[in-house]
C-alpha positions as CSV (number, residue, x, y, z in Angstrom):
1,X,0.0,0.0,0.0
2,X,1.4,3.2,-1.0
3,X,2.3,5.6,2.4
4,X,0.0,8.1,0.4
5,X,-3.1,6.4,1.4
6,X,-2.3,6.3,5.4
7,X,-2.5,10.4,4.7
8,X,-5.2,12.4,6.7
9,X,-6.7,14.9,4.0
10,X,-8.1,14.8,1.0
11,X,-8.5,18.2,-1.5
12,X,-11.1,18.5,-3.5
13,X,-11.4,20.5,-6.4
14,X,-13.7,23.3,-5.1
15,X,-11.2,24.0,-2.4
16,X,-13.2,22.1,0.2
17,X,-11.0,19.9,2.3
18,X,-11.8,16.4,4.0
19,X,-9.8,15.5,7.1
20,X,-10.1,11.9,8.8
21,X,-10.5,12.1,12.3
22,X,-9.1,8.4,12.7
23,X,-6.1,9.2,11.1
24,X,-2.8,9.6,13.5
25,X,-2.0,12.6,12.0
26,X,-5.0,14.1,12.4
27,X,-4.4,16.3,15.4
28,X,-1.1,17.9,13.6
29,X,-3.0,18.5,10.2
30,X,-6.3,19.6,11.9
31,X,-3.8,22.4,13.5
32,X,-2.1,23.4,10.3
33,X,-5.0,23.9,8.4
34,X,-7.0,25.6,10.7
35,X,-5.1,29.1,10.2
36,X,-6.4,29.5,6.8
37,X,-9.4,27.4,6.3
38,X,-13.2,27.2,8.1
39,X,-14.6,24.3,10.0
40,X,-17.7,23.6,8.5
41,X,-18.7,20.1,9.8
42,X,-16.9,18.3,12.3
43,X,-19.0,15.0,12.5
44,X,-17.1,12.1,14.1
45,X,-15.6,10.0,11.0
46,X,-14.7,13.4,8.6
47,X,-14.9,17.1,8.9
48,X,-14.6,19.3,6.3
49,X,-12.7,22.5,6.2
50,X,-13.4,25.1,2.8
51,X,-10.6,27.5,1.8
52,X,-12.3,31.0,1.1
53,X,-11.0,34.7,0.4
54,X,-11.4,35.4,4.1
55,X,-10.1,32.2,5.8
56,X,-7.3,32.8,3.1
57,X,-7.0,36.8,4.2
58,X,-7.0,35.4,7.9
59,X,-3.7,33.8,7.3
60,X,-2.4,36.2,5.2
61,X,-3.2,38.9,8.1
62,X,-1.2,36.1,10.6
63,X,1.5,35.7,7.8
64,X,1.3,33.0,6.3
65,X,2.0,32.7,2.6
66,X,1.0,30.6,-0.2
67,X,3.6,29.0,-0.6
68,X,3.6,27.5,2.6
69,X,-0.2,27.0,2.3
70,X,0.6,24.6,-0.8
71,X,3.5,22.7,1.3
72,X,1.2,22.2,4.0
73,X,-1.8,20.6,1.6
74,X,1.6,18.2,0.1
75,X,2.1,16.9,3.4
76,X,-1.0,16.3,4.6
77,X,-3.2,14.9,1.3
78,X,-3.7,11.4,-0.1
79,X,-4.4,12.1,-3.4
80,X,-2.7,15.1,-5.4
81,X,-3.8,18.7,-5.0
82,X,-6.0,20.1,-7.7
83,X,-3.4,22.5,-9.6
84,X,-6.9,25.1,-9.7
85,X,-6.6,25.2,-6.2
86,X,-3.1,26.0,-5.6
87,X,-3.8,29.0,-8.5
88,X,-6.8,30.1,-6.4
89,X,-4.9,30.1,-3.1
90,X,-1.7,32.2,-5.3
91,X,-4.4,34.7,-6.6
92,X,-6.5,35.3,-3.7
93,X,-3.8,35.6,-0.8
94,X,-1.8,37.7,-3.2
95,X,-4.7,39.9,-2.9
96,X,-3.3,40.9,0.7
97,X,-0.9,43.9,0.8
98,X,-1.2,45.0,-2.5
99,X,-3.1,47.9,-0.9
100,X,-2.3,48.9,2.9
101,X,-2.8,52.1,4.7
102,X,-0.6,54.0,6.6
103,X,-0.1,57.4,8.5
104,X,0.7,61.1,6.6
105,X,2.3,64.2,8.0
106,X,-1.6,65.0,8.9
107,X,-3.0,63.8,12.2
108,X,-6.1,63.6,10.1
109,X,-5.6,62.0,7.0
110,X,-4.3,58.4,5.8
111,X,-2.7,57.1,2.9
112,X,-3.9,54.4,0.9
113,X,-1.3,53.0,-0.9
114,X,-1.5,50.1,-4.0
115,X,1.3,48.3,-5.4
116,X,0.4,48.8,-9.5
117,X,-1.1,50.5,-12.3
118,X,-3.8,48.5,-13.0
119,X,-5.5,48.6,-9.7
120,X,-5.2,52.2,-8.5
121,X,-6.6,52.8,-12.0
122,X,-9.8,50.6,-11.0
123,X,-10.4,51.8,-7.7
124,X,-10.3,55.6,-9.3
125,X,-13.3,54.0,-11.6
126,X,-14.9,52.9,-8.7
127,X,-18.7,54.7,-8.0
128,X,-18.6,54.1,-4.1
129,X,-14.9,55.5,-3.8
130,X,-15.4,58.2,-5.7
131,X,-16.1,60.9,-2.3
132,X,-13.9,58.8,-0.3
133,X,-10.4,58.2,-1.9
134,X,-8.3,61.4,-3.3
135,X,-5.7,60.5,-5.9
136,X,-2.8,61.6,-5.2
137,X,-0.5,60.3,-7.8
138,X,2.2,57.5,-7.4
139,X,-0.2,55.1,-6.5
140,X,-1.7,56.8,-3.6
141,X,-4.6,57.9,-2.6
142,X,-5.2,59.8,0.3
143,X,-8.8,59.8,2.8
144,X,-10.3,61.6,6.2
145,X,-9.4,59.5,9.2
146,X,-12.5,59.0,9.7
147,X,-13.3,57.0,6.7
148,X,-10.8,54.5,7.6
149,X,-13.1,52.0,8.1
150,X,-15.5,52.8,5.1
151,X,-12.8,52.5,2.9
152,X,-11.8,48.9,4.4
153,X,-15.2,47.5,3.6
154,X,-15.8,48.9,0.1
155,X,-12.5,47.2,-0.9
156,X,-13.6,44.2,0.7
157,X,-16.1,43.8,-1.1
158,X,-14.0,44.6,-4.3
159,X,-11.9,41.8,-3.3
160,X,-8.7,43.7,-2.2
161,X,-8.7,43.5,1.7
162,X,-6.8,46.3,3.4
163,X,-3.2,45.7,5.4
164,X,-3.8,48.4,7.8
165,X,-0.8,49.2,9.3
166,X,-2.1,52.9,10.3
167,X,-1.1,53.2,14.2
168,X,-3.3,52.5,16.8
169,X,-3.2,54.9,19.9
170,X,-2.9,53.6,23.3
171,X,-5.4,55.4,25.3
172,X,-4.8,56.1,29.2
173,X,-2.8,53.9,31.2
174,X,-4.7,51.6,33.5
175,X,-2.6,49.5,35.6
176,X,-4.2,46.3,37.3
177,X,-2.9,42.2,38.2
178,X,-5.6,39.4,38.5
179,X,-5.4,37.6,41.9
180,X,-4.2,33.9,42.7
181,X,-7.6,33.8,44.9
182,X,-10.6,35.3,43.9
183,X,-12.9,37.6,46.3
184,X,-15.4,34.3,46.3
185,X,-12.0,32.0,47.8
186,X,-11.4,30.3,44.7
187,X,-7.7,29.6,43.4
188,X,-7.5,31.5,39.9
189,X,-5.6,30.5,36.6
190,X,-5.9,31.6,33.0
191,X,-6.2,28.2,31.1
192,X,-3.5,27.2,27.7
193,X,-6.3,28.1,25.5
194,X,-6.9,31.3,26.9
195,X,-3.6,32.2,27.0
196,X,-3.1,31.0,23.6
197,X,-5.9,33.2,21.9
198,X,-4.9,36.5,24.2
199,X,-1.3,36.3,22.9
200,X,-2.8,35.3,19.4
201,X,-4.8,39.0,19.7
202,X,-1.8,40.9,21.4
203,X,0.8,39.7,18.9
204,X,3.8,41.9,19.4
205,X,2.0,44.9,19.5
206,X,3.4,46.1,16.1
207,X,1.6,48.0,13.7
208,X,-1.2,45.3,12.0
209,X,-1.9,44.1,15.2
210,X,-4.6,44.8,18.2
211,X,-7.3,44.1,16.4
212,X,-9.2,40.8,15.4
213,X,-11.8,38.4,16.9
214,X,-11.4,35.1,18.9
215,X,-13.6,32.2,18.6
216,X,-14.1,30.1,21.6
217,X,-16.8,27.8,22.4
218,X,-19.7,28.9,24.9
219,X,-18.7,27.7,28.1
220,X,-14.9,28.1,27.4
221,X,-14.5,31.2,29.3
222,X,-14.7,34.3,26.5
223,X,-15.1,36.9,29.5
224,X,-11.5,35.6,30.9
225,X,-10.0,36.1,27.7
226,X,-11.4,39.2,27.7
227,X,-9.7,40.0,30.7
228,X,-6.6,38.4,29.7
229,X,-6.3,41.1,26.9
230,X,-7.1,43.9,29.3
231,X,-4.1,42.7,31.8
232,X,-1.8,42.3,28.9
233,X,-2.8,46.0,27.4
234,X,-3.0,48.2,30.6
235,X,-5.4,50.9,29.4
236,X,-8.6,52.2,29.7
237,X,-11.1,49.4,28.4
238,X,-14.6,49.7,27.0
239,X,-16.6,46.6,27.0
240,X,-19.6,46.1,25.2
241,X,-21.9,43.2,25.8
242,X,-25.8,42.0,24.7
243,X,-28.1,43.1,28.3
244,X,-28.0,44.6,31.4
245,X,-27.2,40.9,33.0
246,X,-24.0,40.4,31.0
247,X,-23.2,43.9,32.1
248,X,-23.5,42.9,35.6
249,X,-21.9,39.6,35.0
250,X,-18.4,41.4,33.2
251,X,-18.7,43.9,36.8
252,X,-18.7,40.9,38.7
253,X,-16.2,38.9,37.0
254,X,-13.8,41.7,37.2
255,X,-14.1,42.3,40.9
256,X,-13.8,39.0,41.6
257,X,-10.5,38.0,39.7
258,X,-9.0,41.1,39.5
259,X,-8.0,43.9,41.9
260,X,-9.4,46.4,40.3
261,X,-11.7,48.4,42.6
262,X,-15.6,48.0,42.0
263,X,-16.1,51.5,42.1
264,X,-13.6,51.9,39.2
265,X,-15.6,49.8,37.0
266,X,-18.6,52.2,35.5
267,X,-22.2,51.3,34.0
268,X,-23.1,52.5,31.3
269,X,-26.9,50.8,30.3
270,X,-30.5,52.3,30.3
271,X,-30.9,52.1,34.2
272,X,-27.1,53.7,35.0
273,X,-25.2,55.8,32.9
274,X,-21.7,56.4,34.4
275,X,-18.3,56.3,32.7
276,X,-15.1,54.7,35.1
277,X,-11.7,53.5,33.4
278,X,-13.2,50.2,32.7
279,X,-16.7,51.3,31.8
280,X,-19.5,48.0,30.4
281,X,-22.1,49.2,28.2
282,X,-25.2,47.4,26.5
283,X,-24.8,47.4,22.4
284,X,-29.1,48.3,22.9
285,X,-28.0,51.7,24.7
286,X,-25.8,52.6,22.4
287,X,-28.5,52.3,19.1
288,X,-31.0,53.9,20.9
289,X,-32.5,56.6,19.5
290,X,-35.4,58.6,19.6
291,X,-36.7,58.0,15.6
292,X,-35.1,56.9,13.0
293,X,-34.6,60.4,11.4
294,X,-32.3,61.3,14.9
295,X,-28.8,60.7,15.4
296,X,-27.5,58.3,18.3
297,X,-26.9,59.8,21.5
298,X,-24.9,57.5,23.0
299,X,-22.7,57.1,20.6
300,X,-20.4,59.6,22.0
301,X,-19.8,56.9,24.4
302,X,-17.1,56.0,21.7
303,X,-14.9,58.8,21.9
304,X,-15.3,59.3,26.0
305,X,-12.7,58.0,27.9
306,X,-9.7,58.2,25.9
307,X,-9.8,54.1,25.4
308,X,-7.1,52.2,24.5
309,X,-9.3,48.8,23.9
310,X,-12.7,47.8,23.1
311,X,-14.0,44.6,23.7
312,X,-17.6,43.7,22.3
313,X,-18.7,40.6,23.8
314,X,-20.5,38.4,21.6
315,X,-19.7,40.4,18.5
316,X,-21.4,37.7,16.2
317,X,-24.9,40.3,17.4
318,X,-23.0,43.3,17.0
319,X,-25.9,45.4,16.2
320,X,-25.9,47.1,12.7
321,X,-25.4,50.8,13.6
322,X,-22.9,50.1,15.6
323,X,-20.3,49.0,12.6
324,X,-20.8,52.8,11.4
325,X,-19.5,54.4,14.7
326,X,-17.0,51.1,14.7
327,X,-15.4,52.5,11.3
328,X,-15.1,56.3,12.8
329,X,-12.8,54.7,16.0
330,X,-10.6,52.6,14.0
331,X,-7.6,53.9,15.8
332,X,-8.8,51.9,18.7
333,X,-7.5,48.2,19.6
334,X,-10.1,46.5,19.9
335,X,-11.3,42.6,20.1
336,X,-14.3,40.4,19.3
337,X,-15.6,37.7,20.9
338,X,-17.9,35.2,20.1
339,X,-19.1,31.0,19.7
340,X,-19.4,31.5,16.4
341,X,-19.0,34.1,13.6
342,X,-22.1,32.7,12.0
343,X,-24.2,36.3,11.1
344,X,-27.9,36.0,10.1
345,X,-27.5,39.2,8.3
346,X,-24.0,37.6,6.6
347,X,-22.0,40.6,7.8
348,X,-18.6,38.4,8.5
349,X,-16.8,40.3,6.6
350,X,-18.1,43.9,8.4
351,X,-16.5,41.7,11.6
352,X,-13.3,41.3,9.4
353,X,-12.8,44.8,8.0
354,X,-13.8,46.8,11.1
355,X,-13.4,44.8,14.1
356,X,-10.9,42.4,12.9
357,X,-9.8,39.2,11.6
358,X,-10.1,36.0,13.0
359,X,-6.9,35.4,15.2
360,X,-7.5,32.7,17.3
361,X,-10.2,29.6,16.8
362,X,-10.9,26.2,19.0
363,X,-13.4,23.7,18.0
364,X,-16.2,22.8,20.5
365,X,-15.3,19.0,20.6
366,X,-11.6,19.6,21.2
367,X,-12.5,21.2,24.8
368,X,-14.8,18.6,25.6
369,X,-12.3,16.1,25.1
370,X,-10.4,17.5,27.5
371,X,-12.9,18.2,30.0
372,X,-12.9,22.1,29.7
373,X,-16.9,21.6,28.8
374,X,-19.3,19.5,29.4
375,X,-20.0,16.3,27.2
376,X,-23.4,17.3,25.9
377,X,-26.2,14.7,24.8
378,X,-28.8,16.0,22.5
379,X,-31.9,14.3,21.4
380,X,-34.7,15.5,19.4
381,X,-38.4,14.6,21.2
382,X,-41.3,14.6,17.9
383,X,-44.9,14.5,19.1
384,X,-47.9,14.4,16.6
385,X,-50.2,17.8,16.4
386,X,-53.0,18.1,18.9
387,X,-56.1,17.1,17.5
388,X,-57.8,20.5,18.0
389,X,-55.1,22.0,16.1
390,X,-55.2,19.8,13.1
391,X,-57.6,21.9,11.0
392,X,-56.6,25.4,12.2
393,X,-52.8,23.9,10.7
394,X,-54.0,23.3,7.5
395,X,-55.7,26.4,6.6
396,X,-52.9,28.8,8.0
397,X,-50.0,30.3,6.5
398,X,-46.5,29.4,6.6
399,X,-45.5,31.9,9.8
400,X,-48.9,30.6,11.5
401,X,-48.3,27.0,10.8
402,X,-44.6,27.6,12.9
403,X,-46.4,29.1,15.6
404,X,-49.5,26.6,16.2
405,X,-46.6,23.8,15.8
406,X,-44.5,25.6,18.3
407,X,-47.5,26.0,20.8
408,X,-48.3,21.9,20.3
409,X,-49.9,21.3,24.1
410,X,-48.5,18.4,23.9
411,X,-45.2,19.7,24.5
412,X,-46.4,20.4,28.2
413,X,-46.8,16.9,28.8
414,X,-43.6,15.7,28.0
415,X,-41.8,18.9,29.5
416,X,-43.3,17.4,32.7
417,X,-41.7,13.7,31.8
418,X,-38.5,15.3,31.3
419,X,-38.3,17.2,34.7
420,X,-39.3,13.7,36.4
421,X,-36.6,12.4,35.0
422,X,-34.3,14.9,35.7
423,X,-35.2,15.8,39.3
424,X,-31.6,16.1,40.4
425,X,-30.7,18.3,37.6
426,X,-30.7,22.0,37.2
427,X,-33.2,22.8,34.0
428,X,-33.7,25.5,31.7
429,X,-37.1,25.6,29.8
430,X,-36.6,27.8,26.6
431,X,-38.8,29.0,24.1
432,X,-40.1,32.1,21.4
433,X,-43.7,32.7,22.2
434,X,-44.4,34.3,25.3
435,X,-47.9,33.1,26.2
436,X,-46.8,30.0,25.5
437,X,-43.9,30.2,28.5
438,X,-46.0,31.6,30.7
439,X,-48.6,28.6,30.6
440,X,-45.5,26.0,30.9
441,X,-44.3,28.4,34.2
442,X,-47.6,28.1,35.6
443,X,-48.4,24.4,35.5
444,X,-44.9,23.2,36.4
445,X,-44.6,26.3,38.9
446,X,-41.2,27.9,37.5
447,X,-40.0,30.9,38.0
448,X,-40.0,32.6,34.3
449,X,-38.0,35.2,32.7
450,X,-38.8,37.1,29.8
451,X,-37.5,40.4,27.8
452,X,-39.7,42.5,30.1
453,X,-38.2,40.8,33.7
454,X,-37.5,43.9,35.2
455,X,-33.6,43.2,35.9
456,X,-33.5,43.3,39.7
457,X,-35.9,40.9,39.5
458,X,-34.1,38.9,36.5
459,X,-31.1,38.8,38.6
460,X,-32.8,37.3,41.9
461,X,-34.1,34.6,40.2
462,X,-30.9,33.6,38.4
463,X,-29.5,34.3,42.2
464,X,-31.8,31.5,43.2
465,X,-30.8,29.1,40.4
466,X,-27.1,28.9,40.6
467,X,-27.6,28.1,44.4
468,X,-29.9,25.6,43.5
469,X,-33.0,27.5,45.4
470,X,-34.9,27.1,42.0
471,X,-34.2,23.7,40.3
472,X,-36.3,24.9,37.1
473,X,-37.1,28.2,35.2
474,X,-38.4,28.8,32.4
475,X,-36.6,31.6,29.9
476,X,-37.8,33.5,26.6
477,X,-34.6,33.9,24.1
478,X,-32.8,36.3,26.1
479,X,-31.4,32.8,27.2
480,X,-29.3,32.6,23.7
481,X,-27.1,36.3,25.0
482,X,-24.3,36.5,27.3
483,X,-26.6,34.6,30.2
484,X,-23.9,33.0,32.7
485,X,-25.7,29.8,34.2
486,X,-22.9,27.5,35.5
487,X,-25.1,25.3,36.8
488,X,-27.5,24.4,34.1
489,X,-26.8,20.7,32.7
490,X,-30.2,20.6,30.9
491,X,-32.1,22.9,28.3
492,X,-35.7,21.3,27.1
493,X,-35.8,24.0,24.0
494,X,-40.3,24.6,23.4
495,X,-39.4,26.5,20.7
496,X,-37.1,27.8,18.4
497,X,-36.6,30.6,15.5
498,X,-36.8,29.3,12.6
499,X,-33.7,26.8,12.7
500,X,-31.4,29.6,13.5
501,X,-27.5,28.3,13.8
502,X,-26.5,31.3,15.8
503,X,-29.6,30.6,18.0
504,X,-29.0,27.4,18.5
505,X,-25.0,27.6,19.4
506,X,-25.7,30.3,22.2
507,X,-28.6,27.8,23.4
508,X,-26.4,24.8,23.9
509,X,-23.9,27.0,25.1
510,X,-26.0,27.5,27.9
511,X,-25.6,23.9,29.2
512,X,-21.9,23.5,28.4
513,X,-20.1,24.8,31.2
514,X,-17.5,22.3,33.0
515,X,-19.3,20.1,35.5
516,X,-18.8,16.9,36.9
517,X,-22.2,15.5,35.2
518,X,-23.4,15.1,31.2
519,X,-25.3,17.8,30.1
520,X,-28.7,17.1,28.0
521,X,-30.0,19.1,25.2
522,X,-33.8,18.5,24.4
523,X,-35.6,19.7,21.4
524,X,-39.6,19.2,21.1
525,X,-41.3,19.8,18.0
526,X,-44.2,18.6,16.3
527,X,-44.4,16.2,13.5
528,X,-45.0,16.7,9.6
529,X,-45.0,20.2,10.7
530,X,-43.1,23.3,9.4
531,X,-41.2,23.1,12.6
532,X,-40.1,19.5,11.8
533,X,-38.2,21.4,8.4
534,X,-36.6,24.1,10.9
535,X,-35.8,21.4,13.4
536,X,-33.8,19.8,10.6
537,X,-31.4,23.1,10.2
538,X,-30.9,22.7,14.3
539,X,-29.9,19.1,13.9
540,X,-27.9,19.7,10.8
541,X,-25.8,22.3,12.8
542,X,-25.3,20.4,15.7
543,X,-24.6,17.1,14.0
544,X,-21.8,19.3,11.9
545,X,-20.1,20.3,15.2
546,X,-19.8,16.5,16.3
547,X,-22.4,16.1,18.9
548,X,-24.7,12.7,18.3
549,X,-28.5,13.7,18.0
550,X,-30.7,11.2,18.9
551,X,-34.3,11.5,17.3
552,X,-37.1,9.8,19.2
553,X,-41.1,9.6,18.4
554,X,-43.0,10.2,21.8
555,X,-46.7,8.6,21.9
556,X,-49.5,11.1,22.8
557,X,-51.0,8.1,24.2
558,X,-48.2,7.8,26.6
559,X,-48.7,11.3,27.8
560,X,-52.6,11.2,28.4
């Protein structure tokens, strides 16, 4: 047998690449291609990595050439590499630093500069360039500083990304140490992982570095990252995050691992609105405004507090507006972090141009397997329609055929199997449709949480859950944001929106912290139903990042 055939990868042809998880080499070629390719199913025999412009201008960003690329696809594949792929690879990571930006004489003003004829004559052709880029001659082109980040994403979308190695400024000093015992008397340590994907962001603080996003499974401890980055930087931080809870949670957090003083860490959300060295903000304060014809008041949030770093928490729901005050403060380090830079809206590469590239990423599985989060079981519960419902399905429309599925009564019946058989456990019921929640919270008499939970209240309840004072509660989807329930080892999901991938990482995520028990994911949804189609996106998500879902059909006879 030739030794070619004991090799891990295989390349296919549409730069798609297939990697054998019960290979011995797997582990080392798994780590060399993930620096310039995406993980887009990691089932257990073979997952499958694609090579695109932006895993490609990742790399380049990390430096990483194509040459070594190609050498690297050698090694590892069985079978020959498609000679279109190495061209495609050549042509499209070429395509990074043939234009880069850099400082002028004028504190005001960059330069754009491109590396031939050809292209500074197409960009001087191009429509959505035309009020933003001055030609200068000699290949230059010269724009406001505050259109830095403007720029970055019209060329993006072009197909020439940016090598901005305009300076960043380092804000106000803030000098701080994290503690070897936390306030709550626990011994404290920054994990491998964590340590890997801060030094990954930090880099060696020369110019093309400081900005970029991390990608870390829920559960593997973003917030300490975070944190990491903030010890290694010294400055004044900003941190931006999805609700009033994470707001509190990051306060918290800090206090306890840190020694910076409580009262040095401000609030800055719809119920407090003061400004410390290390200030938290909600994203939702900062779009507020009063109509859609006014500008955004808080925005000047931005451009307080002379910051040397931004972190936005969860940046995967970065909130639209936001990426147009994100391109004015470009000159800000600044660091995203997230579960998964799946976008609904498909803005990865707004996260790429203005926040950052990917600099650091860690598959879901590889923690699990060594015990940094939970082993999670998931198992999809089908139930037929209720037989009042059956006529009012047919005759509805698509986004009322979802709904009556979702609201199956059924669903309350085998909620209440699944708490009997999970007595021990701490459980999360989550679901879309309020009125539906607040039914389940009254018959199994749970506590329930919705958007409008005042947050005092909110906070009690989840007070009462992590000490194990509640044993169930029941949660609209403010449960997929930034909600910090270490105790949680079950989720029974009611319903869902529309098969959402994003939803349905930060859901799991929920469940996945490190505990000495198996954590259980339960999904109920109706049968020959809409739902039953959306369910299938869910599964196929969650079956592409290696967990094993179990379908099972439940009798409604068994639940009378």
């Amino acid at each position: 047998m030739n030794i070619s055939e004991f090799k891990p990868l295989i390349v296919q042809g549409d730069s798609s690449l297939l990697l054998d998880v019960h290979n011995p080499d797997f582990e080392s070629a798994r780590g060399d291609i993930t620096p310039f390719s995406e993980l887009e199913k990691s089932p257990e025999h073979m997952h499958t990595y694609k090579i695109t412009p932006l895993s490609l201008w990742n790399a380049a960003s990390a430096g990483i050439t194509h040459q070594e690329i190609s050498d690297i696809l050698d090694n590892y594949s069985r079978f020959p590499v498609p000679d279109n792929v190495k061209f495609t690879i050549k042509d499209i990571i070429g395509r990074y630093g043939k234009l880069y930006l850099d400082k002028t004489q004028d504190d005001m003003t960059l330069q754009l500069i491109v590396d031939s004829d050809m292209i500074y004559a197409e960009l001087s052709a191009q429509k959505s360039l035309k009020n933003l880029l001055r030609p200068m001659g000699e290949l230059i082109f010269q724009l406001n500083l505050l259109d830095r980040g403007v720029v970055k994403q019209e060329l993006l979308k072009l197909g020439y990304p940016v090598k901005d190695l305009a300076p960043l400024k380092d804000g106000d000093p803030y000098n701080f140490k994290f503690r070897d015992v936390t306030l709550s008397g626990r011994t404290f340590g920054i994990r491998d992982y964590q340590k890997e994907a801060c030094e990954a962001f930090v880099g060696n603080n020369k110019p093309g570095t400081g900005f970029g996003t991390l990608v870390l499974p829920c559960g593997a401890g973003k917030t300490i990252v975070g944190m990491n980055v903030m010890e290694k930087l010294q400055t004044n931080t900003l941190i931006l995050t999805t609700n009033v809870a994470a707001v509190h949670q990051w306060i918290d957090e800090l206090a306890d691992k840190t020694d910076i003083p409580r009262e040095e860490i401000g609030e800055y959300t719809g119920d407090r609105k003061v400004v410390k060295p290390i200030t938290v903000a909600t994203y939702q304060i900062l779009v507020w405004r009063k109509d859609k014809e006014s500008e955004f008041p808080h925005f000047d949030l931005f451009r307080t507090g002379n910051w040397g770093l931004i972190i936005y928490d969860e940046v995967h729901l970065l909130p639209a507006p936001v990426f147009k005050v994100t391109a004015e403060i470009q000159a800000v380090r600044r660091v995203g972090l997230t579960a998964t830079l799946i976008r609904e809206d498909g803005a990865e590469g707004d996260v790429f141009t203005l926040v950052g590239p990917k600099r650091y990423d860690v598959p879901w599985k590889q923690l699990e397997n060594k015990g940094w989060i939970a082993t999670a079981y998931c198992h999809e519960i089908r139930v037929d329609i209720y037989e009042d419902d059956k006529l009012k399905y047919a005759i509805a429309d698509k986004r009322k055929k979802f709904r009556i599925a979702s609201e199956n009564p059924w669903k309350v019946s085998i909620i209440k199997k699944l708490l009997n058989m999970h007595k021990d456990d701490q459980v999360l019921v989550i679901g879309q449709y309020v009125d539906q929640l607040q039914e389940i919270a009254k018959i199994i008499k749970a506590p329930l949480i919705t958007g409008k939970t005042p947050n005092p209240e909110r906070e009690v309840i989840f007070d009462n859950f992590k000490k194990g004072i509640e044993k169930v509660i029941v949660v609209s989807k403010v449960a997929n944001f930034a909600i910090n329930l270490p105790d949680a080892s079950v989720a029974i999901q009611v319903s869902g929106t529309f098969g959402s991938r994003q939803e349905e990482a930060q859901r799991l995520g929920r469940i996945l912290r490190p505990k000495e028990k198996d954590s259980f994911f339960y999904s109920i949804v109706t049968r020959h139903t809409t739902e039953e189609t959306f369910a299938a996106n869910r599964q196929k998500f969650l079956t592409e990042q290696g967990y094993k879902y179990n379908i099972e059909i439940w009798n409604t006879k068994d639940l009378m």
